[in-house]
N, C-alpha and C positions, 0 to 999 in steps of 0.2 A: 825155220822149223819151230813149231810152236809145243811145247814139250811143260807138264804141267803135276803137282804130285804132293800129295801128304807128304809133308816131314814127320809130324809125332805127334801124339797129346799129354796131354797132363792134367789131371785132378791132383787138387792140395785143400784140403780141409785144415783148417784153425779153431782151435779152439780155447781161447785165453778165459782169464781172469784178471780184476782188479779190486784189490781191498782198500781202504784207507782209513784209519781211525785217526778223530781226533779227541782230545780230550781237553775241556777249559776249565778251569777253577777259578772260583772269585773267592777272594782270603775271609776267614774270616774277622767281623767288624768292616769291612770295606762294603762302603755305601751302593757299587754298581751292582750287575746283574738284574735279573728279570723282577722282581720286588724289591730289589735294592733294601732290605730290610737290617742291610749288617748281619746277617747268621750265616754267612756262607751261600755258593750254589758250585753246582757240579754238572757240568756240560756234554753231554756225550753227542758225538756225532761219527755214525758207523755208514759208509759208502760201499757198495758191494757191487761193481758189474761184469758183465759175462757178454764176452764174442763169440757168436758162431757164425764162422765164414766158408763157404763153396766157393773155388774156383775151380771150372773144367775147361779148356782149351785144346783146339784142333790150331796145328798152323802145316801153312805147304807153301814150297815156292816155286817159281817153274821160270820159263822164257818165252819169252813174245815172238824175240826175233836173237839177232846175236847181238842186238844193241842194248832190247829191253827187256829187263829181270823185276818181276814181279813177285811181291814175297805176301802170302796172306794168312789172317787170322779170323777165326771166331770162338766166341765164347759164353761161356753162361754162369753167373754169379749169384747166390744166397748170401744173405747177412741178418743177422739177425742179433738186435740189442735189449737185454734186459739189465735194470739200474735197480737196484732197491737202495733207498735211504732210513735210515731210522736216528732217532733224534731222542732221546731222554734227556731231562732236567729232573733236578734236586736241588731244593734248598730249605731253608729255614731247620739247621742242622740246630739237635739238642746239645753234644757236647763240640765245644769246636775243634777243629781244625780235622778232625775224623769225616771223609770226604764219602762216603758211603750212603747206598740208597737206604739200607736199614736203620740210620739216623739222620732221616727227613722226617719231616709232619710233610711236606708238598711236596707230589711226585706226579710231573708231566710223561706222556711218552706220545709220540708221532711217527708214521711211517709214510714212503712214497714208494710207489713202484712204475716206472715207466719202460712198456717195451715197444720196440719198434721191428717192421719184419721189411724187407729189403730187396727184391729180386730182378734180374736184369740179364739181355740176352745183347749181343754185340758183336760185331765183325767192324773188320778193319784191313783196309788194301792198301800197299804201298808199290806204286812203278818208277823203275829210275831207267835213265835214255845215258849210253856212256858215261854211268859213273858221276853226268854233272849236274844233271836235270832230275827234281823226285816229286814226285805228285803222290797228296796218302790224301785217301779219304776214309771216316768212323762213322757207323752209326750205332746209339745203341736206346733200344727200348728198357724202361723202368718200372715196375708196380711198386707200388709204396704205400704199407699201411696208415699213412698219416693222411692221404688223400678220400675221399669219398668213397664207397665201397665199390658204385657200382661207373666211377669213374676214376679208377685208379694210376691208368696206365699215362705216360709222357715221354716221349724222347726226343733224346740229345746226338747233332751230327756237329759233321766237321769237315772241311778240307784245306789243305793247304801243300804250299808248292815252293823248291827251293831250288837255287840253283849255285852251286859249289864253281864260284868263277876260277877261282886257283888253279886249275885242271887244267884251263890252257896257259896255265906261266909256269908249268912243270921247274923251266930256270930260273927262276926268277931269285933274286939273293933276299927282295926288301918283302914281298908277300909270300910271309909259308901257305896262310888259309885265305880262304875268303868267300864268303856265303851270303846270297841277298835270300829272303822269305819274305812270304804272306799267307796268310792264314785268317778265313772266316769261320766262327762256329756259332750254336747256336744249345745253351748248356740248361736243361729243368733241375731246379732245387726243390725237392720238395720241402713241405710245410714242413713247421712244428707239431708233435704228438696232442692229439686229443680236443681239436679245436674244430672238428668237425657236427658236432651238439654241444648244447647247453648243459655243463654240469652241477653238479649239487656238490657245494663245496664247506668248507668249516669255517664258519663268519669269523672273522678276525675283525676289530674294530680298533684302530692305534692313533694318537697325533703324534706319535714322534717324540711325546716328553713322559707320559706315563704308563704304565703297563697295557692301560688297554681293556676291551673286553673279548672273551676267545672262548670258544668250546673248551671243556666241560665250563657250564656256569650255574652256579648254585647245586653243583652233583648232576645236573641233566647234558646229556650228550645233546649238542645242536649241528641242525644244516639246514645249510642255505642254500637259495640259488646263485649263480654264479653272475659275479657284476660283468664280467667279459661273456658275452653274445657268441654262440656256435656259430658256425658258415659251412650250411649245408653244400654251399657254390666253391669249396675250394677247389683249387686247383695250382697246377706248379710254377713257382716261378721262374720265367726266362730269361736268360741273359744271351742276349745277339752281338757280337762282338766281332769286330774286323782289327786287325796287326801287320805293319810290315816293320819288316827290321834285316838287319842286319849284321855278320859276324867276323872279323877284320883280325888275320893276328899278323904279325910283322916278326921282320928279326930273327928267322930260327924259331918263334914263337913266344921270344921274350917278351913282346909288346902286343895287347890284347883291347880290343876294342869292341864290346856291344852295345848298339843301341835300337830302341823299340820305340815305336809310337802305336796306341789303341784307340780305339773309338767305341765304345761299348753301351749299351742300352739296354736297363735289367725292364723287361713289362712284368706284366703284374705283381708289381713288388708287395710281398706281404708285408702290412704294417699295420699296426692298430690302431682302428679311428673308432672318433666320435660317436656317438648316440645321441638323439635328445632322449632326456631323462624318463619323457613321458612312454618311454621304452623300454625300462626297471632294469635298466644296467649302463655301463659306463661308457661304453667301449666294445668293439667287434673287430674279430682279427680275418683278414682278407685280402685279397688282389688290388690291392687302391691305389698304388705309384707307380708310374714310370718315371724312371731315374736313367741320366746321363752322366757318364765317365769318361773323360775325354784325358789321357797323358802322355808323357816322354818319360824313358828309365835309359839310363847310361850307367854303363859302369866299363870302368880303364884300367889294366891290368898293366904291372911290368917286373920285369923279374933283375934287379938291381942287379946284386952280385949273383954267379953261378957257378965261378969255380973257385978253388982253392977252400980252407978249412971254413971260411962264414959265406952265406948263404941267405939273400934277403929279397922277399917277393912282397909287393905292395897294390894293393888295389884302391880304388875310391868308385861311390855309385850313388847316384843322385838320381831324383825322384819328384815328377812333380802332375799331381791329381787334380783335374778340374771337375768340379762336381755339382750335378745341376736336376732338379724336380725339373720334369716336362709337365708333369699333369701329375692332378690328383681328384681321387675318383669322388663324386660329394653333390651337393645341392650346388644350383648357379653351372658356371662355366667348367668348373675344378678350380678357379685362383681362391679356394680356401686355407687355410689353416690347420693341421691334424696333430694331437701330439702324440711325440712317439715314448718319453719318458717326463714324469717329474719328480723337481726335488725340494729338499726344503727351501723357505724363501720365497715362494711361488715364480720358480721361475723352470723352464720348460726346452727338452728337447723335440724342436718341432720339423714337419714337411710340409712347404708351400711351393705353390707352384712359381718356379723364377729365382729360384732360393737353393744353395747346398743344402742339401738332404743333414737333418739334427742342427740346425742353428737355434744361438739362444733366441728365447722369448720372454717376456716378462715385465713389470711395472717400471716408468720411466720417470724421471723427474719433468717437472711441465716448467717450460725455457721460454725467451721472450725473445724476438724476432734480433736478437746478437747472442746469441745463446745461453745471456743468463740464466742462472737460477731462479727462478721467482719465490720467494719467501714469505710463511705465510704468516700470520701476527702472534702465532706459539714460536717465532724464530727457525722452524725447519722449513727444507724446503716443499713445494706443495706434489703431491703424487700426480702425473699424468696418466696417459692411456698407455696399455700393453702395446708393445713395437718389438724389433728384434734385436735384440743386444750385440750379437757377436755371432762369429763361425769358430768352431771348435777344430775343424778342419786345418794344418800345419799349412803354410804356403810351399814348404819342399823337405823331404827327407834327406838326407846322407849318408853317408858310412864313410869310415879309411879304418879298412885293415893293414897289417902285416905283418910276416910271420920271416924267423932268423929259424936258420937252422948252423948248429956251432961245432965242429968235427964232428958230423953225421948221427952226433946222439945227443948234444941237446937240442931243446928245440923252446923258442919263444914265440907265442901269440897273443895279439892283442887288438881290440876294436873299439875306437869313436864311434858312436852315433851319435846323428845331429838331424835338429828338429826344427824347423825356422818359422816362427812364426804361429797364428792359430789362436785364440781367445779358452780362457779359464774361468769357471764361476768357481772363483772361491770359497766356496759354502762355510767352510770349517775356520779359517779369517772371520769372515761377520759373526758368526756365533760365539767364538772367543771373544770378540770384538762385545757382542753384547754382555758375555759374561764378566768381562774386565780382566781376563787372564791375557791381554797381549802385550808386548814389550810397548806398544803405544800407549797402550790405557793409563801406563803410569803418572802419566803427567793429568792430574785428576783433580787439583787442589789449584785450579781457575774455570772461568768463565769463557765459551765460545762463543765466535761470534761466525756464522757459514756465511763463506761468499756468495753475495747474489744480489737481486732487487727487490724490494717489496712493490705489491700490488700497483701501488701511484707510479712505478719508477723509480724511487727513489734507493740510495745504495743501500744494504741491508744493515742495520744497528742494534741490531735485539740480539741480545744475550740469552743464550741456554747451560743448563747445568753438563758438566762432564756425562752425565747416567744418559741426559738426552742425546747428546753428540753420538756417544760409542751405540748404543743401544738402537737408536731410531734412526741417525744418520748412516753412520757406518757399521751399523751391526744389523741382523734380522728381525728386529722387533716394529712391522712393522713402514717399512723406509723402501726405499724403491730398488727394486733388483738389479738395476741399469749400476746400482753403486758396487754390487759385488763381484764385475766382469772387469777381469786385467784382460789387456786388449796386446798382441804380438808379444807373445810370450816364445823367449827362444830356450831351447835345452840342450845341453849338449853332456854326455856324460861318457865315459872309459864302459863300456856294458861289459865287455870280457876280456881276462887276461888267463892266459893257460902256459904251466910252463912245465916239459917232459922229458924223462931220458930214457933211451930206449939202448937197453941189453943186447947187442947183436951177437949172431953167430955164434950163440952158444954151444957147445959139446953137448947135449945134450940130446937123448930120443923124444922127451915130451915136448921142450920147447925150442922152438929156432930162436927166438927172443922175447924178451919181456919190455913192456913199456909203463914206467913210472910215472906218473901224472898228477899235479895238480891244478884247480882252476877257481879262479874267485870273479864276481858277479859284482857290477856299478861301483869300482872301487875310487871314482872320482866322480863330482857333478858338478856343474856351473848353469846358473842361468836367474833369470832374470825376473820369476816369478816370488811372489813376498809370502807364500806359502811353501808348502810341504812336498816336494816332488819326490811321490808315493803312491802306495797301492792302499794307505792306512788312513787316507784323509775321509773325509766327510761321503760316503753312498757310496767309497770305493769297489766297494762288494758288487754294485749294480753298475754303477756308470765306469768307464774304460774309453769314453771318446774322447776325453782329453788328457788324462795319462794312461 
């Protein structure tokens, strides 16, 4: 008998906020900041955003038969994001150390406002056959104002199917669970805000050592066009992705075992490419990659001790991503070139076709068929052609947690993470490097001589001073990029320890218990790189692919 019926609905509207203020001060007499002039400067940065969220939902579930139990959903979603940022600077204070706008001669101010609007309609069916067989399929339509106006819409399905084997070992002493799955989907992300026309923006002109030129100049407000190219052709991008995996626990449940394997392909990956010049901008942001993801994720659970007053559960989860450009969209075949960031150094996060998606790129030393250096008659060695230095990409991630729990009210946690592998451009090395601030530099008061050969073959013998070594050899002034990538860089650090006592069974009407807590964040590190492993080193602010 086929029997079929609304359970309920639900609407829940949200409506948050998020402020954040920071405030920076450069001392006064202290050379940094935005003029570096020694008078002081005062930094204000104020973040202000706003969520409004819809959700309405219908669900029912009924019966097929007396085997198969159907349970469904649908729904409809609004979201909507508004960000304002605003940015004041002060400096060149009259009396010092009084950090106020009203004792500036120089007073900047800047705002951004970015919103974004959101909406989406979606259903989703789940069948299960005795409890051990489940079959769900989703789909769900998107409009999103980041897309074209009058091509907004995109959607995202799914389905996938499990089967709960445990169910027929009801006796079984060594399998309490045990679950195989698969799962295909196919998921649109929409673009970035406002990259749909060419905007008119406020020229900013910088190298990276001096202030620069920037709206207001000489008292006249300016604007420009913008060096990044609108793409009236946006559209979402997709990621098609197939999983099977499985879910194993043993023991009463003491012993726990998942693992997953994917196969994933993002098409029109947005990325920003190239332009020739003779296009009055840099770069255009679009559908130009298809990128491959191909991995394994494990993670092993066991629960040591479980009775008496200590109490000790352990997991480990390992991880490992194969990553690969199928095509890139361009002149020729697609086997070009596109970058996707750069930094100082001239050296470049790029996508080629054949290649992990952000490998380095950048200027090489030019080598003689046994891989010397070849060395040119000023004693350095000679600059070759741009090649790809390195992959920033980890060869495998890890974890080991575990957590104690000590007569039901203390409690200990704490977690390794570990990073194997994966290439670093040093940025903030070379440039210390040129400035002579590194524990190296010190040895300043001889003559170098770089390993290599000179042009005839023969071994290199020419003498350069300490300023050319640090500076052109191994620092950025000029010297080959290929010198500032440390290559299998492993990391491994303690990321979190928590440790809490929780007040049970209190007498109390307001509380049943209270739980005490504190937690502290990377309070060990090891590894093997001759820099700073940080979020404070050199373009930290922009780049995050290698820490």
């Amino acid at each position: 008998e086929i029997s079929l019926g609304l359970v309920g609905s639900e609407m829940c509207i949200r409506d948050s906020q998020y402020s954040n203020s920071i405030e920076n001060r450069i001392a006064y007499s202290s050379l940094g900041g935005f003029l570096g002039g020694g008078l002081g400067e005062l930094n204000i940065f104020d973040i202000n955003n706003k969520k409004f969220n819809i959700d309405a939902t219908v669900t029912g579930e009924g019966n097929l038969s007396s085997d198969i139990r159907v349970n469904y959903l649908a729904g409809f979603n609004y979201r909507r994001d508004h960000t304002i940022t605003n940015y004041q600077r002060a400096d060149l204070f009259t009396l010092p150390f009084l950090y106020n706008f009203s004792n500036a001669a120089n007073i900047f101010a800047s705002n951004e406002l970015i919103e974004t609007l959101k909406t989406g309609v979606y259903g989703l069916v789940t069948a299960s056959f005795k409890n051990q067989f489940y079959l769900t399929g989703s789909i769900r339509n998107d409009w999103a104002s980041t897309l074209p106006i009058d091509d907004n819409s995109f959607i995202s399905y799914s389905a996938n199917a499990s089967w709960i084997f445990s169910e027929l070992l009801e006796n079984s002493d060594l399998i309490s669970f045990g679950k195989l799955r698969v799962s295909y989907g196919s998921t649109g992300i929409e673009p970035a805000p406002y990259f749909t026309k060419t905007l008119s923006i406020i020229p900013n002109f910088t190298d990276g050592f001096t202030n620069g030129l920037s709206s207001p100049y000489l008292g006249q407000t300016l604007f420009g066009r913008n060096s990044r190219l609108g793409n009236p052709n946006l559209k979402a991008e997709r990621v098609n992705g197939f999983e099977v995996g499985a879910d194993i626990r043993l023991l009463d449940n003491r012993l726990r075992l998942d693992v997953s394997y994917y196969d994933q392909v993002t098409k029109d990956n947005l990325i920003f490419r190239q332009v020739p010049l003779s296009a009055g901008a840099q770069d255009i942001y679009g559908n130009f990659a298809e990128v491959s993801n191909k991995g394994v994720e494990l993670e092993l659970g066991f629960d040591v001790l479980t009775k008496g007053d200590v109490k000790w559960s352990t997991s480990l989860n390992w991880s490992k991503n194969n990553n690969e450009v199928l095509n890139i969209e361009g002149p020729g075949d697609g086997d070009i070139v596109t970058t996707i960031e750069t930094g100082f150094g001239g050296v470049g996060a790029v996508a080629t076709k054949g290649q992990p998606i952000g490998v380095f790129q950048g200027s090489t030393w030019l080598r003689d068929e046994n891989d010397n250096l070849i060395i040119d008659v000023d004693g350095l060695p000679t600059i070759g052609p741009d090649g790809f230095l390195g992959d920033p990409t980890p060869d495998w991630f890890g974890g080991w947690r575990n957590d104690f729990t000590f007569f039901n009210d203390l409690s200990l946690s704490f977690l390794w993470d570990v990073r194997i592998g994966g290439d670093i451009y040093n940025g903030t090395k070379a440039r210390l490097n040129r400035y002579g601030a590194t524990k190296e530099t010190e040895d300043r008061e001889r003559m170098y001589i770089i390993e290599g050969v000179k042009a005839d073959g023969s071994p290199n013998d020419i003498e350069i001073t300490p300023f050319q070594y640090y500076t052109a050899y191994l620092g950025d002034a000029g010297g080959a990029t290929e010198q500032i990538i440390e290559k299998d860089i492993n990391i491994v650090r303690l990321r979190d320890v928590s440790l809490s006592y929780a007040f049970n069974d209190l007498n109390s009407k307001v509380f049943r218990n209270i739980i005490l807590s504190v937690r502290a964040r990377n309070l060990a590190l090891f590894h093997n790189y001759s820099g700073t492993v940080s979020y404070t080193h050199l373009r930290a602010h922009e780049t995050e692919a290698d820490l």
